[in-house]
C-alpha positions, -999 to +999 in steps of 0.1 A: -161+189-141-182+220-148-206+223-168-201+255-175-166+241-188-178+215-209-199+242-226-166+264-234-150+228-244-177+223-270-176+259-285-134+258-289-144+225-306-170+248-329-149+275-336-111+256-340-093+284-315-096+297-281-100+332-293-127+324-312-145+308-283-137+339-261-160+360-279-183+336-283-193+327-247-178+362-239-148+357-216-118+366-216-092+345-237-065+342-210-095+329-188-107+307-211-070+293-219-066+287-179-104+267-178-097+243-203-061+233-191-080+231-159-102+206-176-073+185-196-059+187-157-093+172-141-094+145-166-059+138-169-056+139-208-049+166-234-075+172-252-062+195-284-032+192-301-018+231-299+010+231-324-008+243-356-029+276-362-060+261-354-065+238-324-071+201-335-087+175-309-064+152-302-073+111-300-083+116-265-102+151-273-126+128-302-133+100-278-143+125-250-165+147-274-195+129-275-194+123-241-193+160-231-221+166-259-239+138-241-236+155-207-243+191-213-274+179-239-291+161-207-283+190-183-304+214-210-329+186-211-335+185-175-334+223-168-357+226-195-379+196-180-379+214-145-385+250-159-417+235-171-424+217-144-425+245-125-446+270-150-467+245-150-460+236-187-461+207-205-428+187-210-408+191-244-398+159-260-373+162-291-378+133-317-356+115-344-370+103-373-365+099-415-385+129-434-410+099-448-417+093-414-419+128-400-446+139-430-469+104-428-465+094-395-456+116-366-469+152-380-506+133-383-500+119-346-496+151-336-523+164-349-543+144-327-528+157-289-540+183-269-527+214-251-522+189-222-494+170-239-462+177-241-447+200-268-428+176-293-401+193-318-387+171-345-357+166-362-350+151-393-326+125-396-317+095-422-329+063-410-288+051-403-286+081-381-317+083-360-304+066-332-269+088-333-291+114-324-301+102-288-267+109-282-268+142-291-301+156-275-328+136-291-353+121-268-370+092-286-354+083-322-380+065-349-365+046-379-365+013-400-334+003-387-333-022-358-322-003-325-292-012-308-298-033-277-282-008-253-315+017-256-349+008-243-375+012-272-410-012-288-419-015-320-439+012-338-456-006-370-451-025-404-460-007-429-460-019-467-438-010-495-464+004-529-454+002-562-473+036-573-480+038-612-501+065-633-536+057-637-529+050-671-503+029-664-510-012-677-510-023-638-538+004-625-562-015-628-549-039-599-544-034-563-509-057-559-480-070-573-462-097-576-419-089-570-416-106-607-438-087-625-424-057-605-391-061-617-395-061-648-407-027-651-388+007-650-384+010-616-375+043-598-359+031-567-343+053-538-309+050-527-292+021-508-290+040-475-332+039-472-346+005-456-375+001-485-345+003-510-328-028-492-363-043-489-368-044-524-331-059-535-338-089-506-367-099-520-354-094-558-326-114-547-348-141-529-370-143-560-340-151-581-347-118-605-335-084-611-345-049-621-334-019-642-334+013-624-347+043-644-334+071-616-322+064-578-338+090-557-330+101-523-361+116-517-397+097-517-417+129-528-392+127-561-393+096-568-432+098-568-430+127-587-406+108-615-434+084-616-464+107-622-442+123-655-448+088-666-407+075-661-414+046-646-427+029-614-421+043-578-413+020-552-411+037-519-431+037-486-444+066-479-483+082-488-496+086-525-489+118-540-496+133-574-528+110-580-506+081-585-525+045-576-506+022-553-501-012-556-490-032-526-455-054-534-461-094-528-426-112-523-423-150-538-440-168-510-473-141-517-463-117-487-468-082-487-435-063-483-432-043-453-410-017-430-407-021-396-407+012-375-393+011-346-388+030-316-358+037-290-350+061-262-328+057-230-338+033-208-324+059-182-342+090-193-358+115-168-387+120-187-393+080-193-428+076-189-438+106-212-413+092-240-430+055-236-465+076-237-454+089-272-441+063-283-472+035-275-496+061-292-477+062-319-480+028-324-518+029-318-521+058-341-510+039-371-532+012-371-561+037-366-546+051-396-534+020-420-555-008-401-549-037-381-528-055-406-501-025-398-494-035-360-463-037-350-455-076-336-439-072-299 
């Protein structure tokens, strides 16, 4: 296999025809038509079904897609880690993380290299789909999820879930909260696909209680918001916004609630030892940030 063949595989796959793809990677249809049977030939499987108007992938076509993404995303990787070997530039590393996590955690991080370290872009991606994304370019992937055991990773931090109420709110004038009294406020909650949502039902469950939810957010920043127009109380993870005072969340046995971040990468990468670099001072980072109580337990 070509790469230069997996590429043209990957844009028919984009566009849904072959003459679509033609003008795309600007080649001629006819020779584009003869490189991907020679492709379906080399693997020994057809990869699109050709009888509509629009070429479907067949089920040999879906299973090999991510592999061929896979391939061509660590041939970029590489040329790009060589080009800036050679230039005598830094390495690039592309990370995976939840927005929450992007704005509180990594951005700050960042803030702290030098032109010495290597560039870092960032994508954002739901805490369920982090890790998909090392399969589709990303270097290191950060999220509250536990990583799968097939990727090489360490844990990042435990950080705690806050109740945040106005300040003139019956609870401001306290620094914690007991999962009890918490639940039987107004709570603005985020959705069931975040890992402080989940948190929160375990240790409402565990405690034998339940809640009413005022509004299920999908984004932190609104649910904090919600809370500061005096709707009820935000329970999320992330920094205080909108002057709202936090109060941390005790479970039933007098435990803070927390989030595990962690972090995972391929245990074969090229670039191993500057992804294990980012991630370890990531990891110191937060508890110069939130304190010692935040480090992550190996």
């Amino acid at each position: 296999m070509e790469l230069r063949v997996l590429r043209y595989f990957l844009t028919i796959v984009e566009t849904g025809s072959v003459t679509k793809a033609a003008d795309v990677v600007r080649v001629a249809q006819p020779s584009l038509s003869r490189q991907l049977r020679g492709l379906e030939k080399t693997l020994g499987m057809t990869l699109f079904d050709r009888g509509g108007k629009q070429l479907v992938l067949t089920a040999a076509g879906r299973r090999f897609l991510p592999l061929a993404r896979d391939l061509v995303a660590r041939a970029d990787a590489a040329e790009s880690a060589v080009g800036a070997l050679a230039a005598g530039r830094a390495m690039r590393i592309t990370v995976a993380a939840p927005p929450t996590t992007i704005t509180d955690v990594i951005a700050p991080f960042l803030a702290t290299w030098g032109p010495e370290d290597p560039l870092v872009t960032v994508q954002a991606e739901s805490p369920a789909r982090a890790y998909q994304a090392l399969a589709q370019g990303a270097d290191v992937a950060i999220s509250s999820a536990p990583p799968r055991r097939r990727f090489a990773g360490l844990p990042v931090a435990r950080l705690p879930l806050w109740a945040y109420v106005r300040a003139d709110h019956a609870l401001a004038d306290r620094d914690r909260v007991t999962i009890r009294e918490l639940a039987a406020e107004p709570l603005i909650v985020l959705t069931p696909a975040h890992g402080t949502r989940r948190i929160l039902d375990h240790a409402v469950q565990d405690a034998d209680a339940s809640y009413d939810i005022v509004l299920e957010c999908d984004t932190p920043h609104v649910a904090q918001a919600m809370a500061a127009s005096g709707h009820g109380v935000a329970v999320v993870s992330d920094d205080p916004r909108f002057d709202l005072h936090p109060l941390l969340i005790l479970d039933g046995a007098g435990e803070p609630l927390q989030i595990h971040l962690h972090a995972a990468w391929d245990a074969g990468h090229y670039a191993l030892r500057s992804i294990e670099a980012f991630a370890a001072g990531l990891a110191r980072f937060c508890v110069e940030r939130y304190g010692p109580q935040v480090a992550a337990r190996l």
